[in-house]
KOLKOL-598676 format. One record per residue (C-alpha): residue number from 0; residue in one letter; z, x negated, y. Coordinates in nm, 4 decimals. Each point is the difference from the previous one (the first is absolute). Layout:
% KOLKOL-598676
{num NUM	residu a	w Z	u X	v Y};
...
This chain:
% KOLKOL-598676
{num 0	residu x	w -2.9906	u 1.7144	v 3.6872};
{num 1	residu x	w -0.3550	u -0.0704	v -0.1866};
{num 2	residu x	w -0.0592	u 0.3628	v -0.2333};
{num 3	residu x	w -0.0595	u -0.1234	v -0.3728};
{num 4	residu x	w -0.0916	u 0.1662	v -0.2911};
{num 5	residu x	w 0.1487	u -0.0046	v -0.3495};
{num 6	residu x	w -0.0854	u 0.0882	v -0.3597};
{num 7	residu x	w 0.2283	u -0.0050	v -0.3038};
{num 8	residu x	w 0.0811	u -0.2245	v -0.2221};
{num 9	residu x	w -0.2177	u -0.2887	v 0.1856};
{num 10	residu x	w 0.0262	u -0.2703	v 0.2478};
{num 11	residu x	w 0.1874	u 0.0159	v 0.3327};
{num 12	residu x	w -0.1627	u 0.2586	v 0.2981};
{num 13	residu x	w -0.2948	u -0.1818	v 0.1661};
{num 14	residu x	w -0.0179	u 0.0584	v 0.3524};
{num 15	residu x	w -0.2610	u 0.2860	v 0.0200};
{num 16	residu x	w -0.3506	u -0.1016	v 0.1145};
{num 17	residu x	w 0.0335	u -0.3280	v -0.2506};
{num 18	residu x	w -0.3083	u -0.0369	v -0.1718};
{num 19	residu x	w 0.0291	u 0.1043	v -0.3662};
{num 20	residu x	w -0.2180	u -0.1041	v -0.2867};
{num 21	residu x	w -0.2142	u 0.2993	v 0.0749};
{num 22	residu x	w -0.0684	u -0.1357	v 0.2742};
{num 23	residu x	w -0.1917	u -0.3519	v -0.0972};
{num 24	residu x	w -0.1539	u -0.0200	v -0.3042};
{num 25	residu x	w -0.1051	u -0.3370	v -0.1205};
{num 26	residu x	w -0.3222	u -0.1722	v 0.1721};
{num 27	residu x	w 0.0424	u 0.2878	v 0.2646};
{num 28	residu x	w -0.1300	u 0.2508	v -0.1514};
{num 29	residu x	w 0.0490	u 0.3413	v 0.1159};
{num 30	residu x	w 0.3148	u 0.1069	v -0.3066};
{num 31	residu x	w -0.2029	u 0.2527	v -0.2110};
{num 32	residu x	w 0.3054	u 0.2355	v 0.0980};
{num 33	residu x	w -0.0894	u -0.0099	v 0.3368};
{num 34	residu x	w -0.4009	u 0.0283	v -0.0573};
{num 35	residu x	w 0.1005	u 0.3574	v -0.2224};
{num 36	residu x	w 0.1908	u 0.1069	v 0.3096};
{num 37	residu x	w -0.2613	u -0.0445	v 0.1954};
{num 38	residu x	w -0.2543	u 0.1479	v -0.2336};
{num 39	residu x	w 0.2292	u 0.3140	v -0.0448};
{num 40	residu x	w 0.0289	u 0.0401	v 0.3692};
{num 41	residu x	w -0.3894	u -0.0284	v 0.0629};
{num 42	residu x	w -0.0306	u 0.2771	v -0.2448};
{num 43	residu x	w 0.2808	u 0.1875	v 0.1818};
{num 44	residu x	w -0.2204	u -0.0609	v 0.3256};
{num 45	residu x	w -0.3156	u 0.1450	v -0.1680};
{num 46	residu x	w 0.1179	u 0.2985	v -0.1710};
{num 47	residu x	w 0.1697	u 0.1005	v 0.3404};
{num 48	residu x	w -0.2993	u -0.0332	v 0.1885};
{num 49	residu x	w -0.1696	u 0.1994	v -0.2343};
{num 50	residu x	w 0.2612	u 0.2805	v -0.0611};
{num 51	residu x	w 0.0075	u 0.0515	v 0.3845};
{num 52	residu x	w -0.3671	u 0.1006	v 0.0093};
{num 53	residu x	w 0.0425	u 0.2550	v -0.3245};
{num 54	residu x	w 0.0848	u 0.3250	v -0.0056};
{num 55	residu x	w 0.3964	u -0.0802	v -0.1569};
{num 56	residu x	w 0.0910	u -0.2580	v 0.3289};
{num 57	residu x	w 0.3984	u 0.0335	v -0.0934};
{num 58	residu x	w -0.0253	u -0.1377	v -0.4103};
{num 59	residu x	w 0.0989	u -0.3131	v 0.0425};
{num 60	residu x	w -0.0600	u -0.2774	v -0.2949};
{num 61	residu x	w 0.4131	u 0.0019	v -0.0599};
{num 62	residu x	w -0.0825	u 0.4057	v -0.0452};
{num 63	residu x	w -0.2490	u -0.0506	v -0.2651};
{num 64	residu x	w 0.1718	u -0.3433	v -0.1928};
{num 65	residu x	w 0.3428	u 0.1985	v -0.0145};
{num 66	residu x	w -0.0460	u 0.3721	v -0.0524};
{num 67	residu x	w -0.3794	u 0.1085	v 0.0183};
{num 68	residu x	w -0.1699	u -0.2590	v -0.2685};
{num 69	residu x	w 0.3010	u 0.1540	v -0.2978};
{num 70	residu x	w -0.1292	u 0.3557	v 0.0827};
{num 71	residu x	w -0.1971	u 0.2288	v -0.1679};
{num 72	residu x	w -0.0551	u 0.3898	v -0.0997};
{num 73	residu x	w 0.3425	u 0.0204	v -0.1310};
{num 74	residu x	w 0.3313	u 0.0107	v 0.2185};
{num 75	residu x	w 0.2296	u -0.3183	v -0.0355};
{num 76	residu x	w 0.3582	u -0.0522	v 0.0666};
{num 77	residu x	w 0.0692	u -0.2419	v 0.3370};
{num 78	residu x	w 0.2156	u -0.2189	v -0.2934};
{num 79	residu x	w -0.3176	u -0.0430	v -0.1834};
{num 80	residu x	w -0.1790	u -0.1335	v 0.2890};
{num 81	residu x	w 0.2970	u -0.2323	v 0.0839};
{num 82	residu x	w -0.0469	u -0.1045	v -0.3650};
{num 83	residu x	w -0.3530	u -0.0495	v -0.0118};
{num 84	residu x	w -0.0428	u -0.1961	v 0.3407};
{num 85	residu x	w 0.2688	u -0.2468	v -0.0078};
{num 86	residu x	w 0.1801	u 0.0988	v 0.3665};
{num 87	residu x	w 0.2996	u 0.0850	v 0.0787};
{num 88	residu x	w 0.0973	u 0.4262	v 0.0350};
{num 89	residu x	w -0.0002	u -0.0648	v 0.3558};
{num 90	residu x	w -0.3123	u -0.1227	v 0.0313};
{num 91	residu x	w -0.1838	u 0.2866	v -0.2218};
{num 92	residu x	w 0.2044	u 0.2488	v 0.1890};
{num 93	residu x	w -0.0989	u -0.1682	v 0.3480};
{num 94	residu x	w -0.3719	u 0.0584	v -0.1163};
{num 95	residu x	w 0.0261	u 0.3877	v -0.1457};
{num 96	residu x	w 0.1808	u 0.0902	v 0.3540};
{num 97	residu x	w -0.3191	u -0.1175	v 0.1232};
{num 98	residu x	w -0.2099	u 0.1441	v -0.2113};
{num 99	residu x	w 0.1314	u 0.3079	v -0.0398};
{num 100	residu x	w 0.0045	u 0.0032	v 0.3576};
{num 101	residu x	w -0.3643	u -0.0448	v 0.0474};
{num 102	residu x	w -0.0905	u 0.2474	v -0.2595};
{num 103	residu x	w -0.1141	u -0.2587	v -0.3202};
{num 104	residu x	w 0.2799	u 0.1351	v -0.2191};
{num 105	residu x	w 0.2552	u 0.2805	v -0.0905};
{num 106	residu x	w 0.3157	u -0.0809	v -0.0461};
{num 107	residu x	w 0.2080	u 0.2636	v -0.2365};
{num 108	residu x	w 0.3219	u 0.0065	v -0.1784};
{num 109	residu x	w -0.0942	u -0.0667	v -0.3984};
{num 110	residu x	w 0.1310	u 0.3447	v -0.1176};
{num 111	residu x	w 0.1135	u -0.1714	v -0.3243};
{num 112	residu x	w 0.2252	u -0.2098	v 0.2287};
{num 113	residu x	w 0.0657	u 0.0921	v 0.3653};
{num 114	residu x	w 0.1484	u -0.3262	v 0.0906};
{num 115	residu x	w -0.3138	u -0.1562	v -0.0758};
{num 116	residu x	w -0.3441	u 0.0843	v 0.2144};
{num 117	residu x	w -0.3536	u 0.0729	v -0.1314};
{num 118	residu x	w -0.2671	u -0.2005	v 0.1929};
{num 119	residu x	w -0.3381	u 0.1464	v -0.0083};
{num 120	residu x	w -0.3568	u -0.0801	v 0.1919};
{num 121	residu x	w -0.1628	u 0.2916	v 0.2043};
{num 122	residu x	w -0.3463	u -0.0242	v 0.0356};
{num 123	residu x	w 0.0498	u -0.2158	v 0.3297};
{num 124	residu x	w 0.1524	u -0.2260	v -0.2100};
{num 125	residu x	w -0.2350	u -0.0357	v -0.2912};
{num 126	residu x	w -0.2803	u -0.0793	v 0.2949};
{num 127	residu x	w 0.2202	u -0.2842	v 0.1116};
{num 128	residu x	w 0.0312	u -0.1306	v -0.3405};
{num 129	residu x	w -0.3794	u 0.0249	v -0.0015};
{num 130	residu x	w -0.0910	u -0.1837	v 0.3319};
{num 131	residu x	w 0.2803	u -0.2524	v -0.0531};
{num 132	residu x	w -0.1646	u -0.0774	v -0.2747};
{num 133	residu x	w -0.3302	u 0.0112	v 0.1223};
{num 134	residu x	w 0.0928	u -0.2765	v 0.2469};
{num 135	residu x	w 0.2113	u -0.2153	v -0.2217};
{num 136	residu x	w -0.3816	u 0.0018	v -0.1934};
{num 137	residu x	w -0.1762	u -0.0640	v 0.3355};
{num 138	residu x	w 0.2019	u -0.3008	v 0.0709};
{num 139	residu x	w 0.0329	u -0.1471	v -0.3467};
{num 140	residu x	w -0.4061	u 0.0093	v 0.0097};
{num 141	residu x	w -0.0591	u -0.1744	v 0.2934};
{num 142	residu x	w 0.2568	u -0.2564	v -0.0959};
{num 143	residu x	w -0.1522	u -0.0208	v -0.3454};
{num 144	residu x	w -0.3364	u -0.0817	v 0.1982};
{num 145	residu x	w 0.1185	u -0.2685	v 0.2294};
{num 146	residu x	w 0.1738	u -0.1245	v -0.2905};
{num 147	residu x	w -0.3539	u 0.0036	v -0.2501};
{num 148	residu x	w 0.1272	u -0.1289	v -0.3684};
{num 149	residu x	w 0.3241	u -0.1332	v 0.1060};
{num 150	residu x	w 0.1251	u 0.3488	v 0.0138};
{num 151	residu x	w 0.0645	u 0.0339	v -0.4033};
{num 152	residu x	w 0.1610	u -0.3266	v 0.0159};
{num 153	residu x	w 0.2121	u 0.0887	v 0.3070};
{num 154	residu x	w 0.1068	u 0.3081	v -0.2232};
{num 155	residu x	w 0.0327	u -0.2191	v -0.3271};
{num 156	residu x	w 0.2340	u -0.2166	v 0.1830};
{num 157	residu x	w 0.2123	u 0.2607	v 0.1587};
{num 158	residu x	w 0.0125	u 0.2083	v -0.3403};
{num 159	residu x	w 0.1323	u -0.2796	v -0.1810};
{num 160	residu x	w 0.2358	u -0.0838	v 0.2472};
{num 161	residu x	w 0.1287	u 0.3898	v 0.0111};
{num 162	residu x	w 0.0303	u -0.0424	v -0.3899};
{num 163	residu x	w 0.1943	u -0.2684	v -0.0343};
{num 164	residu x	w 0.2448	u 0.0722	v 0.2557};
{num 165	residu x	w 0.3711	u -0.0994	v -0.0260};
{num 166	residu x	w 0.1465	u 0.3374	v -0.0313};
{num 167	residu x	w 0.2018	u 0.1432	v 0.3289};
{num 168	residu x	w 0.2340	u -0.2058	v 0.1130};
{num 169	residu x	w -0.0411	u -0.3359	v -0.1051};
């Protein structure tokens, strides 16, 4: 029996592997979704290769988008990082375990509510932050320079698509 895959509220299952309208776009083009994925994972490829030669080789990009990037000097809760980031609990957890584990963050009860758990950086972590974001800059620059003056329109574009998003879920 052929495995298919099925979405609500939509056609019948296709047979997986069919071709999808992601996959063509019209005159062949390369769908722009595909082209962003590809984009995204060069930078993924970059940053990693960069991050391995640092002094913080265990922050990974996922580290820094999810939990590192929405702290500062002041303790948060782990809700207000799920809030801020847009993953799910399990995902933020996932990444303080990690974290925690490598010595980038504390993780406390919030004395005003011991359900609930106080994430803060140590100094490791603030360092991270710092060469994280010292390599997100590296890459951006040398992409901005292959790029030359299409680089503000390449950001115009994507900042107007970002803005005028359909909202989740539609």
């Amino acid at each position: 029996m052929e495995a298919t895959t099925t979405t609500p509220n939509t056609a019948p299952p296709r047979p997986v592997g069919t071709p999808t309208t992601c996959d063509a776009a019209a005159d062949d083009q390369i769908p722009l979704v595909a082209m962003l994925g590809k984009a995204h994972d060069a930078f993924a490829a970059e940053f990693d290769e960069l991050i391995a030669h640092s002094d913080v080789p265990g922050v990974s990009l996922a580290h820094y988008r999810t939990v590192l990037r929405h702290l500062d000097d002041e303790p948060l809760r782990a809700s207000q990082i799920v809030g801020r980031c847009g993953v799910s609990k399990q995902a933020v957890s996932q990444q303080l375990t990690q974290l925690d584990a490598g010595g980038y963050i504390v993780l406390r009860p919030d004395p005003s509510d011991g359900r609930a758990r106080l994430v803060e950086l140590t100094d490791s972590g603030r360092r991270a932050r710092e060469v994280v974001r010292e390599c997100c800059v590296q890459i951006e620059q040398r992409w901005a320079a292959m790029l030359g003056a299409d680089d503000e329109a390449l950001r115009r574009a994507l900042t107007t698509i970002l803005e005028n998003r359909r909202p989740p879920g539609c």
